[in-house]
KOLPA-401116 format. One record per atom (N, C-alpha, C): x, y, z; residue number from 1; atom name. Coordinates in nm, 3 decimals, decimal comma, m for minus. Each point is the difference from the previous one (the first is absolute). Layout:
BEGIN
        X        Y        Z  num  atomo
        X        Y        Z  NUM     CA
...
//
This chain:
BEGIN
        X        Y        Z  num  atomo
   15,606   m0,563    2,823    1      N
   m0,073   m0,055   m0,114    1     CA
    0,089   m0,099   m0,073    1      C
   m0,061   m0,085   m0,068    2      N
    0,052   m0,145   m0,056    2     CA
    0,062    0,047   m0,181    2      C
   m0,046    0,110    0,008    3      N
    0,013    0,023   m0,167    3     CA
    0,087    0,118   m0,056    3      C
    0,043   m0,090   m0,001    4      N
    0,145    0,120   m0,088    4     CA
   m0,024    0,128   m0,021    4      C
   m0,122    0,016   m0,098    5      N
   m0,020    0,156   m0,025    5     CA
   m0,037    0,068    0,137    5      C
   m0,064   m0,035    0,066    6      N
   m0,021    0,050    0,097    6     CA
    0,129    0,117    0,035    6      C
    0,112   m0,086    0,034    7      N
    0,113    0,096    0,040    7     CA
    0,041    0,134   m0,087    7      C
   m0,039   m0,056   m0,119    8      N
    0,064    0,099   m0,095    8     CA
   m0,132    0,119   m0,031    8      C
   m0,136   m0,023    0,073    9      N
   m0,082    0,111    0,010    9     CA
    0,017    0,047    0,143    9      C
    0,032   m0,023    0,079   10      N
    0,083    0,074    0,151   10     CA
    0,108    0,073   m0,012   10      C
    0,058   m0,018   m0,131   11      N
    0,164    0,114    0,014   11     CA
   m0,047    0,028   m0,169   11      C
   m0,130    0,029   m0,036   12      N
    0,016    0,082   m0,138   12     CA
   m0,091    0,153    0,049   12      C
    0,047    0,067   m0,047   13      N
   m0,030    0,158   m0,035   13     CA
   m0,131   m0,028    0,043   13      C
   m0,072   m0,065   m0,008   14      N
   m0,178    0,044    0,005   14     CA
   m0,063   m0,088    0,161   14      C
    0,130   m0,049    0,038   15      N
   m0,065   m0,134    0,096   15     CA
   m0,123    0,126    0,118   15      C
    0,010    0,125   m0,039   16      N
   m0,113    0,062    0,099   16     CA
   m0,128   m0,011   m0,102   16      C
   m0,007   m0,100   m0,075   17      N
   m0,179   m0,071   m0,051   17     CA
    0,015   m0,136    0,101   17      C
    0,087    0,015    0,104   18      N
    0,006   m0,130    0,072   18     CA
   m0,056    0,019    0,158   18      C
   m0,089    0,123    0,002   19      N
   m0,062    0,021    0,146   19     CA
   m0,081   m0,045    0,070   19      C
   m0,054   m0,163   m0,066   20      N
   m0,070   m0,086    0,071   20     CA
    0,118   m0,103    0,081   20      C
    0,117    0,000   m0,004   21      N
    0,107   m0,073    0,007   21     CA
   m0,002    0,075    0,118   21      C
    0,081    0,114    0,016   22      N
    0,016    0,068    0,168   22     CA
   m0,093    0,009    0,040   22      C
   m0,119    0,009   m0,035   23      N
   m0,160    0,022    0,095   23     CA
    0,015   m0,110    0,098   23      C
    0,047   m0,166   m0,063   24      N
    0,002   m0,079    0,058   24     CA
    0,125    0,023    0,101   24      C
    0,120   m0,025   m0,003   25      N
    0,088    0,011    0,068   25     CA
   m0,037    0,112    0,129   25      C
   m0,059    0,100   m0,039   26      N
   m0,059    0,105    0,090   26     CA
   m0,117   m0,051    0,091   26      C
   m0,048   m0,099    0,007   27      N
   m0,157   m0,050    0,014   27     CA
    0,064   m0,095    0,113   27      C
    0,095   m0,099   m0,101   28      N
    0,051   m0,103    0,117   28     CA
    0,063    0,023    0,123   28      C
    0,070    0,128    0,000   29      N
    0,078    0,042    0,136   29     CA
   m0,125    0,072    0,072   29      C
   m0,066    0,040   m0,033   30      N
   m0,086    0,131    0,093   30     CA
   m0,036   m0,092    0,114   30      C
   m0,007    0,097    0,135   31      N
   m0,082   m0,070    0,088   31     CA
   m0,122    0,014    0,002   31      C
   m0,050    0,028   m0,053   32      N
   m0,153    0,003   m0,049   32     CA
   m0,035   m0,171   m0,051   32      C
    0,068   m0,054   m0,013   33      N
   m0,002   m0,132   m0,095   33     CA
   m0,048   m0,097    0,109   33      C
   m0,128   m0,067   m0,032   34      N
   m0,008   m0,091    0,055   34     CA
   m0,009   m0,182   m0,084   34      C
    0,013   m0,091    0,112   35      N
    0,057   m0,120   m0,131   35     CA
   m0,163   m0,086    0,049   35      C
   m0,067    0,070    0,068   36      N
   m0,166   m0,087    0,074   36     CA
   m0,110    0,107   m0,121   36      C
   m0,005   m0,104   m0,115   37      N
   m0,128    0,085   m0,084   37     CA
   m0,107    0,044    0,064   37      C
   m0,038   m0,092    0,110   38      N
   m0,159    0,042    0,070   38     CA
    0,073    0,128    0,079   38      C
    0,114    0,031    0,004   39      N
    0,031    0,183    0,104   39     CA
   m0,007    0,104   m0,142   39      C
    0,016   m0,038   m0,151   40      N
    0,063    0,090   m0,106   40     CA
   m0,159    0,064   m0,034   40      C
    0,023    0,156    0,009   41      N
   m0,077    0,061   m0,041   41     CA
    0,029    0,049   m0,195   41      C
    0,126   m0,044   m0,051   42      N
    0,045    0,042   m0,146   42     CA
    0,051   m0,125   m0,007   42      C
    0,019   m0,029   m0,094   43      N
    0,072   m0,103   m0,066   43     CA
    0,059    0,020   m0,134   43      C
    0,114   m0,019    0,016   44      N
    0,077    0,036   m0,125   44     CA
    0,024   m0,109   m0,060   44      C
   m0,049    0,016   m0,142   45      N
    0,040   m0,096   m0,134   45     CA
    0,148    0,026   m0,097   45      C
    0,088   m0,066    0,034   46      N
    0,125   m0,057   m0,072   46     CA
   m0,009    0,000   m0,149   46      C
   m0,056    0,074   m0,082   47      N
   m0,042   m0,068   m0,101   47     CA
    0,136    0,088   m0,134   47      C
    0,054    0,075    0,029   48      N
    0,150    0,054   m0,077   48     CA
   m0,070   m0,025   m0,156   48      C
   m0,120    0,067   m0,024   49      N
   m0,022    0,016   m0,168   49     CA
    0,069    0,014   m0,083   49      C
    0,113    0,113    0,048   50      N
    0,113    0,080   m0,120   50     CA
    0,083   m0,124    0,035   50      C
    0,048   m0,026    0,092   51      N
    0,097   m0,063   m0,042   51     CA
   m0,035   m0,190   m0,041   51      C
   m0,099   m0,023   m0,010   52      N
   m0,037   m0,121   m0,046   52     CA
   m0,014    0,030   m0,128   52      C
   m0,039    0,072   m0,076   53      N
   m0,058    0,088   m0,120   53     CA
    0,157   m0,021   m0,088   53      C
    0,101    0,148    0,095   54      N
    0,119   m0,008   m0,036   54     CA
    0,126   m0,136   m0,057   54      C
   m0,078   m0,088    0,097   55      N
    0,116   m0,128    0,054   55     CA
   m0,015   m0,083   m0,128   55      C
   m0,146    0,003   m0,088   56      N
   m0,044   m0,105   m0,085   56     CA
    0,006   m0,148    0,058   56      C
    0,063   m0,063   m0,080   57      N
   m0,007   m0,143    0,024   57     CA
    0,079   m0,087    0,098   57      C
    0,016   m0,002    0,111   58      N
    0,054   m0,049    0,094   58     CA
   m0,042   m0,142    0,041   58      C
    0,085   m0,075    0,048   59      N
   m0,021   m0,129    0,040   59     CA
   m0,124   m0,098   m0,017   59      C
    0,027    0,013   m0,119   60      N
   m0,125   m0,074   m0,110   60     CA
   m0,138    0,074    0,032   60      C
    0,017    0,171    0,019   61      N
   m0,131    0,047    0,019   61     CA
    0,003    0,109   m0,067   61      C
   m0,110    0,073   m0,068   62      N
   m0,035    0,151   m0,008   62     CA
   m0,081    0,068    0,063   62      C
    0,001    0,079   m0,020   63      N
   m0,038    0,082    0,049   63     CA
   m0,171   m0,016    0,023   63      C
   m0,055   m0,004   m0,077   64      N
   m0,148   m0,077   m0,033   64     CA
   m0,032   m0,047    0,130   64      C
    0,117   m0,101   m0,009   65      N
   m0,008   m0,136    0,095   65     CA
    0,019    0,014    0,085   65      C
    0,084    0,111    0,081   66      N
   m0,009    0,071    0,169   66     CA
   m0,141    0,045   m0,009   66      C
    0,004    0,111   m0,092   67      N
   m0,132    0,082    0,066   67     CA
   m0,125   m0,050    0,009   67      C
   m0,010   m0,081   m0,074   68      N
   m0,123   m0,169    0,038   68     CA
    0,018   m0,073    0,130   68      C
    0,102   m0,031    0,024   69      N
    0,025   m0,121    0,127   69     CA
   m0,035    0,127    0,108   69      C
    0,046    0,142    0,022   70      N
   m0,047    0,083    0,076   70     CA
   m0,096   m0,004    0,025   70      C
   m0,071    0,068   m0,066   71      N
   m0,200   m0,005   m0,019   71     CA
   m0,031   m0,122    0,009   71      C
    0,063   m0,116   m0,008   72      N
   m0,059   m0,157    0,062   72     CA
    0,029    0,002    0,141   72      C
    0,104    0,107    0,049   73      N
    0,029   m0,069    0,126   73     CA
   m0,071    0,112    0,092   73      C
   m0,038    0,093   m0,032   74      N
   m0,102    0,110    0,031   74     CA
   m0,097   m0,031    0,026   74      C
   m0,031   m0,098   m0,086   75      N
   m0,132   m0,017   m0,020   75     CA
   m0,055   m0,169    0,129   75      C
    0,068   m0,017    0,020   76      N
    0,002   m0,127    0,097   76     CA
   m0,001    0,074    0,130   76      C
    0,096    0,091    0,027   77      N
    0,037    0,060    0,100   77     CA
   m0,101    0,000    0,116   77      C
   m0,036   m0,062    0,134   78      N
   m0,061    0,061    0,071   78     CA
   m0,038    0,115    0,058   78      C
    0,060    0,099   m0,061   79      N
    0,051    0,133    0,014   79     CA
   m0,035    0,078   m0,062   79      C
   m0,015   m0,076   m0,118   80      N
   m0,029    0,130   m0,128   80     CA
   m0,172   m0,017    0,011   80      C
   m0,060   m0,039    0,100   81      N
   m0,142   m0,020    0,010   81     CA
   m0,042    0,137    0,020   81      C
   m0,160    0,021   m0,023   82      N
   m0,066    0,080    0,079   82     CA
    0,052   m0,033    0,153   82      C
   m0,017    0,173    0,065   83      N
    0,040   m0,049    0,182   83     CA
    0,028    0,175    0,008   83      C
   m0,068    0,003    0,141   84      N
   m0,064    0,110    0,110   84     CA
   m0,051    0,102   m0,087   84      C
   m0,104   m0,057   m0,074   85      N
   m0,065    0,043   m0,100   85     CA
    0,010    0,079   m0,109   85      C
    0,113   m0,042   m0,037   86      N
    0,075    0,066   m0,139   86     CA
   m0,006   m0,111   m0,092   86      C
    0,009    0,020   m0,140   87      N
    0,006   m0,105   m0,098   87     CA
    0,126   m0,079   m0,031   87      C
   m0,019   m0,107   m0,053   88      N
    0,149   m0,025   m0,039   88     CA
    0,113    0,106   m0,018   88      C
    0,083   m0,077    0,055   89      N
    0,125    0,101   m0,046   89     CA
    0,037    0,145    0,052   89      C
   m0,137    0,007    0,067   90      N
    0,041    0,195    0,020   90     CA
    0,125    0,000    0,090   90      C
    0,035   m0,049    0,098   91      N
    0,122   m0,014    0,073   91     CA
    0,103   m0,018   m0,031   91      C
   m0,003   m0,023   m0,140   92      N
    0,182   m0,017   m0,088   92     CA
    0,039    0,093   m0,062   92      C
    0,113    0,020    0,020   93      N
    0,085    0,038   m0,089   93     CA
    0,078   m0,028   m0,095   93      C
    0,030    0,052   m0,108   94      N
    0,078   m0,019   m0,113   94     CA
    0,093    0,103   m0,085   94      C
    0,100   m0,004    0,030   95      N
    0,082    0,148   m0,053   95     CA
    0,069   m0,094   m0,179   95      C
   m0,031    0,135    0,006   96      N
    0,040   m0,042   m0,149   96     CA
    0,060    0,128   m0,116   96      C
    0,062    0,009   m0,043   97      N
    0,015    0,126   m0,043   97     CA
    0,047   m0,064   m0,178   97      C
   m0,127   m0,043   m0,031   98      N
    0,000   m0,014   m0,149   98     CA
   m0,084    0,041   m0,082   98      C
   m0,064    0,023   m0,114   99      N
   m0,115    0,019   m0,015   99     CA
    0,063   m0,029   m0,176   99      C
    0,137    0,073   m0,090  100      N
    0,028   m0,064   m0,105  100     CA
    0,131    0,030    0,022  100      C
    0,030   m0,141   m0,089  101      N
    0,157   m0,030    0,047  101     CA
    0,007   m0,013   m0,136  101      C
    0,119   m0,012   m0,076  102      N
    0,072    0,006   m0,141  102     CA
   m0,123    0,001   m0,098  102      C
   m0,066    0,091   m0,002  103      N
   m0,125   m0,001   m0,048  103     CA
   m0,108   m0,088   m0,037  103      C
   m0,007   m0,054    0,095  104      N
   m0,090   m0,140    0,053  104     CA
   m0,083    0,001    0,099  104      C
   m0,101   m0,035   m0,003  105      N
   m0,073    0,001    0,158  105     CA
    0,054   m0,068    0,090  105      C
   m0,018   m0,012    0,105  106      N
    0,059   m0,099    0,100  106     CA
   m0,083   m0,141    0,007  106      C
   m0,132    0,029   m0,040  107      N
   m0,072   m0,142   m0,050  107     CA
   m0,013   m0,078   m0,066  107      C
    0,099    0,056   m0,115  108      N
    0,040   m0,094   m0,124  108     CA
    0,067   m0,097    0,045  108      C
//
């Protein structure tokens, strides 16, 4: 990651609110992983809530402003379509292990 805090929520006391972080690292090695979307029966979304949440304002962005460009880029996705007759999206995943952080929603 590009942003300073980042590091310093990986070696603080709580970095296990950081289990969308190894989900990924865990996801990318499996051989289960395929890199041909038309073979992927799951698809996993990158989307690190807590720690975008956590990170605040990074490289002229907030947090706001990830979790928008996400859902923009979701939303384009050929992928994130209806397909083998499920609705949008049912095929993704998203780990996230936030729900309130310093007594804040994560949607603020």
């Amino acid at each position: 990651a590009r942003c300073p805090r980042f590091a310093e929520l990986r070696a603080s006391p709580t970095n296990e609110r950081l289990a969308e972080v190894e989900m990924r690292s865990l996801l990318v090695s499996s051989d289960a992983r395929t890199r041909d979307p038309t073979l992927a029966t799951l698809f996993y979304v990158p989307l690190w809530e807590v720690v975008s949440f956590r990170v605040g304002r990074c490289e002229n962005t907030t947090h706001r402003d990830r979790m928008r460009a996400a859902w923009s880029a979701l939303r384009v996705s050929p992928y994130w379509k209806p397909r083998r007759g499920r609705p949008a999206g049912a095929d993704h995943l998203l780990a996230s292990t936030g729900c309130v952080e310093d007594n804040l929603k994560l949607s603020q």
